[in-house]
MARPAFI-835290 format. One record per residue (C-alpha): residue number from 0; chain; y negated, z, x. Coordinates in nm, 4 decimals. Layout:
<atoms>
 num cadena       py       pz       px
 NUM      A        Y        Z        X
...
</atoms>
This chain:
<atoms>
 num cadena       py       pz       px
   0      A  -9.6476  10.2861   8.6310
   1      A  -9.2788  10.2833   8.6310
   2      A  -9.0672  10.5243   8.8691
   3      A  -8.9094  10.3628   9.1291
   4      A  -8.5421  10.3598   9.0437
   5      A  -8.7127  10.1710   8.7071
   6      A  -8.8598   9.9479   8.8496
   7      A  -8.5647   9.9235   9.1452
   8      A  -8.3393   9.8784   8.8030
   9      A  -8.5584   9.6309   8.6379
  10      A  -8.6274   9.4206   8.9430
  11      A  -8.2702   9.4030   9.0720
  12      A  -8.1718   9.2884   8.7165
  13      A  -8.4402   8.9664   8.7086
  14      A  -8.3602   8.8433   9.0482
  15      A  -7.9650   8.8848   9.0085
  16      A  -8.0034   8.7136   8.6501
  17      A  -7.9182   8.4193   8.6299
  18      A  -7.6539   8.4488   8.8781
  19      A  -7.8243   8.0861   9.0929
  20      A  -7.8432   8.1377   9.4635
  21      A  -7.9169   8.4672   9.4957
  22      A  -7.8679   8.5001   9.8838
  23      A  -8.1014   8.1616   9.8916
  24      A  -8.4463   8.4036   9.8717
  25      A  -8.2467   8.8032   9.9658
  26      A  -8.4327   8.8308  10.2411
  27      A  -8.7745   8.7880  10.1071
  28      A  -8.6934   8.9762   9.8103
  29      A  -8.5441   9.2536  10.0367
  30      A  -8.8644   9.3110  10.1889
  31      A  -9.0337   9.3140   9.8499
  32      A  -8.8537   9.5719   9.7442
  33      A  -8.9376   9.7424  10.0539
  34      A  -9.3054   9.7057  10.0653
  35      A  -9.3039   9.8028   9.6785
  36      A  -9.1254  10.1492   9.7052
  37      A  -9.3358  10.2440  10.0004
  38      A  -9.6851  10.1323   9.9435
  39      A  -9.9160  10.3892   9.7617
  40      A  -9.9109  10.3616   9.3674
  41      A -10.2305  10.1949   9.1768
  42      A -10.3358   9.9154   8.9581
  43      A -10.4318   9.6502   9.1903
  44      A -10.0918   9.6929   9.4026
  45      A  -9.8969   9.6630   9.0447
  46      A -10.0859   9.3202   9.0175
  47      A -10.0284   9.2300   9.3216
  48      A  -9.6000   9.3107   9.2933
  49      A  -9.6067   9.1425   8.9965
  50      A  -9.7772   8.8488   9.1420
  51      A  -9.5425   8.8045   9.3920
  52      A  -9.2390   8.8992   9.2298
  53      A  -9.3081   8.6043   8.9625
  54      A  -9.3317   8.3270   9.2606
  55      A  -8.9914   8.4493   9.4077
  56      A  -8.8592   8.4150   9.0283
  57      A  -8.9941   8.1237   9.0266
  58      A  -8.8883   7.9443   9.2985
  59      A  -8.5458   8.1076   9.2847
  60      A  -8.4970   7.9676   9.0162
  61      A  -8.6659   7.5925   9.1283
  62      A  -8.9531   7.6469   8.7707
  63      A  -9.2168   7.6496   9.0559
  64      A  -9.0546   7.3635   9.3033
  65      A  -9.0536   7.0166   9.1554
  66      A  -8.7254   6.8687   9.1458
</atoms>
């Protein structure tokens, strides 16, 4: 598992890059963050972040939503 200014670091860096409509999905990636740095550390929650941090890639970035 990384520490949390890591994964802070590396999860700032894929939402903010590409610079496209980053305020569109701040709010639900705000309280990803949140919910990430303050539940309890293990394997299934790591799935689970990653899970969800891959839709809200995805649809930030419209791979997910059908133009």
């Amino acid at each position: 598992m990384l520490p949390w200014w890591a994964f802070l670091a590396i999860t700032l860096y894929c939402y903010l890059f590409p610079f496209f409509r980053p305020l569109s999905l701040a709010p639900a990636f705000s309280i990803f963050i949140f919910m990430a740095l303050v539940a309890p550390v293990g394997v299934f929650w790591a799935i689970y972040a990653g899970a969800v941090m891959a839709l809200i890639l995805g649809i930030k970035d419209f791979v997910i939503v059908s133009r």
